[in-house]
C-alpha positions in Angstrom: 8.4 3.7 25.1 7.9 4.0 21.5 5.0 6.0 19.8 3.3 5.9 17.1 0.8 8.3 15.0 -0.8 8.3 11.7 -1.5 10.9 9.1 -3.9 9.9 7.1 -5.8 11.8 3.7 -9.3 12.9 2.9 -7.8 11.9 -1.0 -4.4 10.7 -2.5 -2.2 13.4 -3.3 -3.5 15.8 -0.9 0.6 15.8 0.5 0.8 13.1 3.2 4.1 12.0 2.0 5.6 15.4 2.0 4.1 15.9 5.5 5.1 13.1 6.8 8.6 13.7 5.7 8.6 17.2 7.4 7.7 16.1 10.5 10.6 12.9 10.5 12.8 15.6 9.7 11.7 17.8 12.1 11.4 15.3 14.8 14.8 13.8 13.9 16.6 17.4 14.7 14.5 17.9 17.8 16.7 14.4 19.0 14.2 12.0 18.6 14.9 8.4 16.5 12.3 8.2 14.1 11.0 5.6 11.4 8.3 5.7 8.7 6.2 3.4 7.9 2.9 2.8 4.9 1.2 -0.3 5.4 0.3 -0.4 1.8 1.1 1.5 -1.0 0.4 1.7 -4.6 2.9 2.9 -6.9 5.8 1.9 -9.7 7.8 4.4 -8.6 9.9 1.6 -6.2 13.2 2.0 -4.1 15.8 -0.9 -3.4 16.5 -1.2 -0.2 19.7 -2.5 1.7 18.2 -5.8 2.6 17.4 -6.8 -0.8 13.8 -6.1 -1.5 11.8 -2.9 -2.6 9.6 -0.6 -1.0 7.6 3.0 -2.5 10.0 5.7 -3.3 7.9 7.9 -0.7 9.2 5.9 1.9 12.6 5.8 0.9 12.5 9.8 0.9 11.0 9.3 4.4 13.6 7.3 5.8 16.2 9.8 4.4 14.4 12.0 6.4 14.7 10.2 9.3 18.4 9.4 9.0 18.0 5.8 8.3 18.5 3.1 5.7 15.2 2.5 3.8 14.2 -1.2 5.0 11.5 -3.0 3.2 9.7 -3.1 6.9 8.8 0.8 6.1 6.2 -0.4 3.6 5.6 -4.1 4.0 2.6 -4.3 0.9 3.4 -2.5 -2.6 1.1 -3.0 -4.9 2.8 -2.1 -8.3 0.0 -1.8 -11.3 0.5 -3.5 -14.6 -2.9 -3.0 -16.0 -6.3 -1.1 -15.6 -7.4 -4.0 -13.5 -4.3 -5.8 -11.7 -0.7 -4.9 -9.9 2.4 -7.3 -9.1 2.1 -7.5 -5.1 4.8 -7.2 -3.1 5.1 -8.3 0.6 7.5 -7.3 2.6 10.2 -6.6 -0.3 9.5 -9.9 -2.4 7.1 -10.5 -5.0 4.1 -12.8 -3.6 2.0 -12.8 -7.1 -0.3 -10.8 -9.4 -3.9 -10.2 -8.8 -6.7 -8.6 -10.1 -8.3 -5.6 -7.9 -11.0 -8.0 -7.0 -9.3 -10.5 -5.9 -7.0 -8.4 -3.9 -9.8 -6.5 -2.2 -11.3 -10.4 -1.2 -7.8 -11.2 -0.1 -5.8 -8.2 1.4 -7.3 -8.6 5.2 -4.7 -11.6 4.8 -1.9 -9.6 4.7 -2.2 -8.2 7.6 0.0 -10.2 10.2 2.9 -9.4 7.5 2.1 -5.8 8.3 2.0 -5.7 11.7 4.6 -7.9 12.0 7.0 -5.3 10.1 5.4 -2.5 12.3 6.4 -4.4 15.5 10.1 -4.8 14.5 10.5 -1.0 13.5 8.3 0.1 16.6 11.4 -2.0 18.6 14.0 0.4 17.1 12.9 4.1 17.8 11.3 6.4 19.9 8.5 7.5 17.3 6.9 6.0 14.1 5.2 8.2 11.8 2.1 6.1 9.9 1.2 7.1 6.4 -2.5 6.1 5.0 -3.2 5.6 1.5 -5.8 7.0 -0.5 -8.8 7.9 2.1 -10.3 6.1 5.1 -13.9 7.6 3.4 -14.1 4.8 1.1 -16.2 3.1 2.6 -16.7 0.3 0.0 -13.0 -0.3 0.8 -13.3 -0.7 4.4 -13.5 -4.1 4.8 -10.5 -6.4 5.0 -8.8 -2.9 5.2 -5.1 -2.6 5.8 -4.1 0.9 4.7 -6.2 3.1 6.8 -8.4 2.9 9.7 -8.2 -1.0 9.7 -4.6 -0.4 10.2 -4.9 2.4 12.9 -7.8 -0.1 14.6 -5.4 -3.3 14.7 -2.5 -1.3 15.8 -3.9 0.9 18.1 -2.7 4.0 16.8 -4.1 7.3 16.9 -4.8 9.5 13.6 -4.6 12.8 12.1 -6.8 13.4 9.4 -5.4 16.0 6.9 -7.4 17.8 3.7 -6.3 19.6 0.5 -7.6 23.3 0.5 -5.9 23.9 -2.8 -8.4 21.1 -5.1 -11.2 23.0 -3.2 -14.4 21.4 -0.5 -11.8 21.5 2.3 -15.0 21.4 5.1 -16.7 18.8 3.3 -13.9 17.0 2.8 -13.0 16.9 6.4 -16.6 16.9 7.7 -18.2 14.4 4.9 -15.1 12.0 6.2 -15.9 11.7 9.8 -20.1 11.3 8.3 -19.3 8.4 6.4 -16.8 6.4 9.0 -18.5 4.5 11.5 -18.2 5.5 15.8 -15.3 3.2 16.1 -13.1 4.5 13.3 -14.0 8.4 14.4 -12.9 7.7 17.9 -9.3 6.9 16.4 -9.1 10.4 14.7 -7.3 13.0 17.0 -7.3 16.2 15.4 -7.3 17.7 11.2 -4.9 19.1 9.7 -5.4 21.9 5.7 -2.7 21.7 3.5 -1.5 23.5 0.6 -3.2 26.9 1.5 -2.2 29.8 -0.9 -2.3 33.2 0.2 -3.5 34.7 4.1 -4.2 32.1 6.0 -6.2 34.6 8.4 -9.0 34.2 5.6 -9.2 30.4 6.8 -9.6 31.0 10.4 -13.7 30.7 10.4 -13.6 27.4 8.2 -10.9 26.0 10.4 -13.0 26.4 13.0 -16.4 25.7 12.0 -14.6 22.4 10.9 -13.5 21.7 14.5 -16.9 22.6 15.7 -18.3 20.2 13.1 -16.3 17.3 13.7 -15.2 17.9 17.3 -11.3 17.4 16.6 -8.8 19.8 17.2 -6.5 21.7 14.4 -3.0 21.1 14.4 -2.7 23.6 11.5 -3.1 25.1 8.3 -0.1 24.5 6.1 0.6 26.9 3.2 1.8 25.3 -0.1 5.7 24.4 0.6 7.0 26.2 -3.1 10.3 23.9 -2.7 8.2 20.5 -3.1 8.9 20.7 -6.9 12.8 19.5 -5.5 12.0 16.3 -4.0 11.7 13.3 -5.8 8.0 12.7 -6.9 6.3 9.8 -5.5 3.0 9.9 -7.8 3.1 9.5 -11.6 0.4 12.4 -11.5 3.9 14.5 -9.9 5.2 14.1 -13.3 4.4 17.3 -15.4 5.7 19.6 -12.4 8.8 17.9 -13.7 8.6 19.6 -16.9 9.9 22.5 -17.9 8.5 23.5 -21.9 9.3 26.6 -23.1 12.5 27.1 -21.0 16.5 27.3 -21.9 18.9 24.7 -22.1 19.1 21.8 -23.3 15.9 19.5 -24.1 15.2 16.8 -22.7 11.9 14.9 -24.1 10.6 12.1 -21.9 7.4 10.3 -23.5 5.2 9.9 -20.5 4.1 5.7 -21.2 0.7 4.5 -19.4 2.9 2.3 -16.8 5.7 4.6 -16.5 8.3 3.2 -13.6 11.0 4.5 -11.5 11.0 7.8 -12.6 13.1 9.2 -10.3 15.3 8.7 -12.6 14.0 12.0 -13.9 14.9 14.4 -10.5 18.4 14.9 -11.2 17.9 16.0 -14.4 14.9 18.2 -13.5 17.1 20.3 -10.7 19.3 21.1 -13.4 19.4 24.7 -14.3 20.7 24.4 -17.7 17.9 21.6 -18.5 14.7 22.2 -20.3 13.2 18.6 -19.1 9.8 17.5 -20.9 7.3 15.2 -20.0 5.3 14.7 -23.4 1.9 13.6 -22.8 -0.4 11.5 -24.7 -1.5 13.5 -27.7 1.4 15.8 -28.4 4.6 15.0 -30.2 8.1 14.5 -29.7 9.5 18.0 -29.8 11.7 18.6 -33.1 14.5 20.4 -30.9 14.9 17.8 -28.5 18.6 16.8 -27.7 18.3 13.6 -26.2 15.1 11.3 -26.1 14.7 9.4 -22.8 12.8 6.4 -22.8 12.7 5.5 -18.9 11.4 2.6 -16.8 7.8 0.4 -17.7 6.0 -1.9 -15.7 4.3 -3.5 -18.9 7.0 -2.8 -21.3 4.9 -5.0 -24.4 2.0 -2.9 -23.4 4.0 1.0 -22.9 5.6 0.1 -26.4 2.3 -0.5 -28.0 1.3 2.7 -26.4 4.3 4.6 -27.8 3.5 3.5 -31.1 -0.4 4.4 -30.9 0.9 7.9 -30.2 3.2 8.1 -33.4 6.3 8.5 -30.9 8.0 5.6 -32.8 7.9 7.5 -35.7 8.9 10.6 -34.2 11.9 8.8 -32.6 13.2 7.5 -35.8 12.8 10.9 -37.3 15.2 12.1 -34.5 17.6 9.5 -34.6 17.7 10.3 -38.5 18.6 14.0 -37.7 21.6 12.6 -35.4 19.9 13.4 -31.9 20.5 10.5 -29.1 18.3 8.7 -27.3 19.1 6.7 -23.8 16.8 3.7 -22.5 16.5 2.8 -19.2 15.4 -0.7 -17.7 11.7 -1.3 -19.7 13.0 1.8 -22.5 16.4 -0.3 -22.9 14.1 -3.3 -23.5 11.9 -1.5 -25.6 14.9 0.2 -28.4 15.7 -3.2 -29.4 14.8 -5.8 -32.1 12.3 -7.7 -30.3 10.9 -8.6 -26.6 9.4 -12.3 -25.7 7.5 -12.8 -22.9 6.4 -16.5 -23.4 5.2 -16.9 -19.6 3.0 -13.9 -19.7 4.8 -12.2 -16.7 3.7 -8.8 -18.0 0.7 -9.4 -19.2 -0.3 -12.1 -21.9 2.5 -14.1 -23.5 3.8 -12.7 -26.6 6.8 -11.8 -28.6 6.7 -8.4 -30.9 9.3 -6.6 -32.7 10.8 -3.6 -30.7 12.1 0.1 -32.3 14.9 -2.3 -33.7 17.3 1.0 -32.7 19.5 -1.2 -31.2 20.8 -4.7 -31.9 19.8 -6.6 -29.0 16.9 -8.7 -27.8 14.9 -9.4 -24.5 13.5 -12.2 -23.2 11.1 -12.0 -20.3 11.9 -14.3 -17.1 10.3 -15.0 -13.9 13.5 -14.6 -12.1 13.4 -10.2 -10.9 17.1 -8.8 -10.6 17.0 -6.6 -7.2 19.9 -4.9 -6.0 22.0 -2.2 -4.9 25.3 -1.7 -7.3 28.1 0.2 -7.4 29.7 1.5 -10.9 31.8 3.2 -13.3 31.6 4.6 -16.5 35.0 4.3 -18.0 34.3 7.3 -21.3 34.6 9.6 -18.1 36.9 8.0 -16.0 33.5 8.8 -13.0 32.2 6.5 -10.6 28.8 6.0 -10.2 26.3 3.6 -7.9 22.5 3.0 -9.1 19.9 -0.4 -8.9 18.6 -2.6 -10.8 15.0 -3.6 -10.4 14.1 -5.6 -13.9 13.1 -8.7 -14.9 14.1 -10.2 -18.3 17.5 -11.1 -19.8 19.0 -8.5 -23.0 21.7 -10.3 -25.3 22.7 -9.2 -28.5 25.6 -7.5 -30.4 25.6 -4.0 -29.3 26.0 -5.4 -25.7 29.7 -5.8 -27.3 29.7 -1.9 -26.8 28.9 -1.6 -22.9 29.4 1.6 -21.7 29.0 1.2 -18.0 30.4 -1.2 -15.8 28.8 -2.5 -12.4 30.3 -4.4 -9.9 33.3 -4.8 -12.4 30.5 -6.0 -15.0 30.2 -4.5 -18.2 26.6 -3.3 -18.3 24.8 -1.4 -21.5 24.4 -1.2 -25.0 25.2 0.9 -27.2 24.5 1.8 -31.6 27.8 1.8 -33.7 27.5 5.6 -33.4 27.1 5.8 -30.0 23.8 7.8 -30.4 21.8 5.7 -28.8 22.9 3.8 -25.9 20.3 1.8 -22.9 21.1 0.0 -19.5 19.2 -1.8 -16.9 20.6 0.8 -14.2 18.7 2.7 -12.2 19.9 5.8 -10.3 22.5 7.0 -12.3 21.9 10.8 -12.6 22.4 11.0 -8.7 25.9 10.8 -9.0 27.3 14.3 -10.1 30.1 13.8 -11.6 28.4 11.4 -14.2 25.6 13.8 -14.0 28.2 16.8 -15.3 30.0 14.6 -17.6 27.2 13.3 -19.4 25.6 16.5 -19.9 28.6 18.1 -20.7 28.0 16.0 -24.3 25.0 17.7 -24.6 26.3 21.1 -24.3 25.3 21.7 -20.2 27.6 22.8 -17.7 26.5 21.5 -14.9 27.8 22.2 -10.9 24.4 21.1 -8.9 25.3 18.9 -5.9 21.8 17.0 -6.1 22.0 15.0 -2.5 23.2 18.5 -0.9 19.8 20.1 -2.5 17.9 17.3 -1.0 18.5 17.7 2.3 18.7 21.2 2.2 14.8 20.6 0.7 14.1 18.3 3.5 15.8 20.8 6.4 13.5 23.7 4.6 10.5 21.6 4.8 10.9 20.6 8.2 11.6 24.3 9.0 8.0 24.6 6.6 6.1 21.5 9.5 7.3 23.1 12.6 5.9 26.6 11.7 2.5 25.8 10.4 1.7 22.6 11.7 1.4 21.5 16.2 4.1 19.1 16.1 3.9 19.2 19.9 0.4 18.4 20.0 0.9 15.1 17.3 3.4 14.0 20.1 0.8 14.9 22.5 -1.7 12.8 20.7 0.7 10.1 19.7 0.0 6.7 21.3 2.0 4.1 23.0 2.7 0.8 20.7 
């Protein structure tokens, strides 16, 4: 009989993912087969999966936890935002069309059979699924036609834990104020509560913990204290992305202009675990720091739009500057796009058609196309001698002489540009500072020596976290609680 239970949030970011990754883990080593699964999601920070289609990184960390393959049925709707007002959605892996937030929000209760039909098929391969809401089941406005939340949990049948954030402060109101505003139906789904991110004695908690159980009737299954280690696992949420940074440390610098529509930035965890690098995430407002050693433009979602951006903030000019003074620069997928002459998007697949010049840093040029390369590669980057494997997950096609100066290959491909210099170089790969030895050997160029084993640090993270859930949290009461699907 397979179970199933849902930990949903009184906010985003309050640390379902983590949580929900703690108790796979845990779960996994008590013998149990375990799968994740977030009917929704809202993020650009995507995973390829083995069966061709992409899914939120959070859930790719989750099924690592759970010692699977991610599978695009562990988050059948991803909603990838390109503007203020509208996202790319994905179903089931595959793009199904943009839309506005208002048409979405008239349209999403039809995407519903898609999601239970992927939550059926992993519910037929494990013992116990492990539901993640998105955003909170207190927006009422929202709960129509809902899919993410409580109109999930209500069309699935399955039971839910409600869990707060002690540490942005309101925890009881949070908690309480979300069981006033649901309706009887919706509150009779909700199991138990959960605090995360305490800081300090918990002790000093154990009258609000309470008075919240007396308010709402629910039992606790905890009160979690901050896990210090979460820094280590790759960040789901753009607003994850200063933890990344490190100003002011030693090492080699790493400056990473932090775009509006900022993609696949996992890109950046490697490089963040690095002892010997001093990773910076420049925000809006602020330069590009003069002692930077390498400029990393990484992955956009609306790369017209993120290089408008860049140049609004001056960082175009501050690039050049850096380039003059003979410091290199890498571009990766949308930043690739972005150092070159120009970029057309004629069928407005980004946003509205249009052609503008790029940095012109190197001599290529991209053209926008509907067709979106997904896939899993393996690769090799022959100034090293190391192999490598990474993903692409790009539209639009780059040609142009400095392509004649690859310097990756990918499934026996030549893959890359690079200046006459070699200064600054850009790909469409994904993924690449996971491999160490590329890692070590590329950094080694920049003066780092470098011996972290980044996968081994993972799971270590993920063992230490699970260690983190089965002290402070009632992972025998969630299974208690946990219904039959």
């Amino acid at each position: 009989m397979t179970k199933a239970i849902m930990i949903q949030g009184t906010g985003s970011n309050v640390g379902k993912s983590m949580i929900v990754a703690g108790i796979l883990r845990a779960c996994l080593r008590r013998g149990m087969d375990v799968r994740p699964f977030k009917p929704q999601n809202m993020s650009n920070n995507a995973a390829v999966t083995s069966d061709g289609g992409e899914i939120g990184r959070a859930q790719a960390l989750q099924a690592r936890a759970s010692g699977v393959e991610p599978h695009t049925d562990m988050n059948p709707i991803l909603l990838k935002p390109q503007s203020t007002t509208g996202a790319q959605v994905i179903v089931q892996g595959q793009i199904a069309g943009h839309q506005d937030a208002a048409a979405f929000g008239k349209n999403k209760a039809a995407l519903m059979p898609a999601v239970l039909e992927s939550f059926q098929r992993l519910a037929a391969q494990c013992d116990l699924i492990v539901v993640e809401g998105a955003g909170s089941p207190a927006e009422t406005n929202l709960r129509e036609g809902d899919i993410a939340n409580m109109g999930f949990a209500t069309a699935a049948n399955v039971p839910v834990v409600l869990m707060g954030d002690i540490d942005r402060g309101g925890v009881i109101a949070q908690i309480v104020g979300t069981k006033a505003v649901m309706n009887a139906a919706d509150n009779a789904l909700v199991r138990g509560f959960a605090v995360n991110k305490f800081r300090g004695d918990r002790s000093l908690f154990d009258a609000g913990r309470d008075d919240i159980a007396r308010r709402t009737g629910w039992p606790s299954l905890g009160v979690i204290p901050w896990f210090d280690a979460a820094h280590k696992l790759p960040a789901e949420d753009v607003m994850d992305l200063p933890s990344r940074s490190r100003s002011g440390g030693t090492g080699c610098v790493i400056a990473v202009p932090r775009l509006p529509r900022i993609s696949n930035f996992d890109d950046l965890d490697p490089l963040a675990a690095e002892p010997g690098v001093d990773l910076r995430i420049i925000m809006p407002g602020s330069p590009l720091p003069a002692d930077a050693d390498l400029v990393l433009l990484v992955g956009s979602k609306a790369t017209i739009a993120d290089l408008a951006a860049l140049r609004t903030e001056g960082w175009d000019i501050d690039l050049a500057a850096h380039i003059r003074r003979g410091g290199r620069v890498l571009g990766l997928c949308g930043g690739y796009q972005m150092l070159g002459k120009s970029i057309a998007d004629p069928l407005g697949i980004e946003g509205a058609p249009a052609t503008v010049s790029g940095l012109g840093h190197l001599n290529v040029a991209t053209e926008m196309a509907p067709i979106k390369h997904l896939s899993l590669k393996q690769g090799y980057h022959p100034a090293s001698g190391t192999n490598l494997s990474g993903y692409e997950i790009h539209i639009g096609e780059t040609t142009g002489a400095d392509t004649d100066r690859a310097w990756l290959q990918f499934d026996g491909k030549d893959e890359g540009a690079a200046s006459p210099n070699g200064k600054v170089q850009g790909c469409y790969m994904h993924g690449l500072f996971n491999a160490d030895s590329f890692r070590r050997a590329f950094l080694s160029e920049l003066g780092v020596h470098s011996t972290l084993d980044f996968d081994e640090g993972v799971e270590e993270t993920l063992d230490a976290l699970a260690d983190h859930v089965e002290q402070f949290f009632d992972i025998d009461l969630l299974l208690d609680i946990a219904g039959a699907v």
